[in-house]
C-alpha positions in Angstrom: 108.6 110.7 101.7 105.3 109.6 101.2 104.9 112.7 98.6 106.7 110.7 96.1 104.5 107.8 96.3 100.2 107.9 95.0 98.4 106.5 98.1 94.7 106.7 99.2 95.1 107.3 102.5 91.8 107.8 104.9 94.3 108.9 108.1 97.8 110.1 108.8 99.0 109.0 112.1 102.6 110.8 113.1 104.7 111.0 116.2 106.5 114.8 116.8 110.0 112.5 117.6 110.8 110.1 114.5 114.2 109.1 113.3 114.7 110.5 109.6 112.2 113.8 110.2 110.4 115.2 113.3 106.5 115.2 113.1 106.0 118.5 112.6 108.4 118.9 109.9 106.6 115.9 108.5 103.0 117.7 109.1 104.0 120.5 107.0 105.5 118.3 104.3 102.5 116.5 103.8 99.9 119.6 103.7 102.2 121.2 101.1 101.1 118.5 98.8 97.5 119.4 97.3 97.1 115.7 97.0 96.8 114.5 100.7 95.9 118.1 101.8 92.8 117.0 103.0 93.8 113.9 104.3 93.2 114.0 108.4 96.2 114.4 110.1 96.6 113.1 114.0 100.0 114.1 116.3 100.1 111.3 118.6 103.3 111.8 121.0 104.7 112.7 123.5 105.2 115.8 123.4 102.4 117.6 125.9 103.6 121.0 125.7 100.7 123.4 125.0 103.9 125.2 122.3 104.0 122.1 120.4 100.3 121.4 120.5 99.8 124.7 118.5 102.5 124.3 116.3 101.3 120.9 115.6 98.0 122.6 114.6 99.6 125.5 113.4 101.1 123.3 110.7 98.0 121.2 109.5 97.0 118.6 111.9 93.4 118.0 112.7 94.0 116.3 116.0 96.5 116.1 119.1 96.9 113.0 121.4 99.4 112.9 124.4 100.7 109.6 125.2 100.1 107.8 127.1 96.3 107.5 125.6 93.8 104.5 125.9 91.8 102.9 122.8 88.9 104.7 123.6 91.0 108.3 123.2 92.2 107.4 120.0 88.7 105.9 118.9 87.1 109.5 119.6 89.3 111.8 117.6 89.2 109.1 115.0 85.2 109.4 115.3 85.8 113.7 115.0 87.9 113.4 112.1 85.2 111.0 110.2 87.1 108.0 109.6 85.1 106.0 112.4 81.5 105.5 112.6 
């Protein structure tokens, strides 16, 4: 888990379906930790049930992206959560 490990992360991007832990299992992990608490957090997946969406940011992510999603998609929520310019 990254938990474990001391990263400077800028951006967490997760998928909702992974092998070893689902995404939002993985969302709250992460905002459990005061350390990457306010780290921004993008779900990109897809999963584009309005349910999951609100679980998603229900649990701590900033941002929600259904796949499939072009550069410029990504480029915009990246630009709303501050880490582009």
């Amino acid at each position: 888990m990254i938990g474990a490990q001391n990263l400077d992360l800028s951006v967490i991007l997760v998928d909702w379906n992974m092998p070893e832990m689902n995404g939002l299992d993985f969302v709250k992990a992460i905002r459990a930790d005061p350390k990457y608490n306010a780290v921004p957090l993008m779900m990109v997946t897809t999963e584009t049930e309005i349910e999951q969406m609100y679980l998603a940011l229900e649990a701590g992510a900033n941002e929600y992206v259904m796949k499939p999603f072009t550069d410029e998609v990504i480029a915009d929520k990246l630009r709303l959560l501050g880490v582009l310019q």
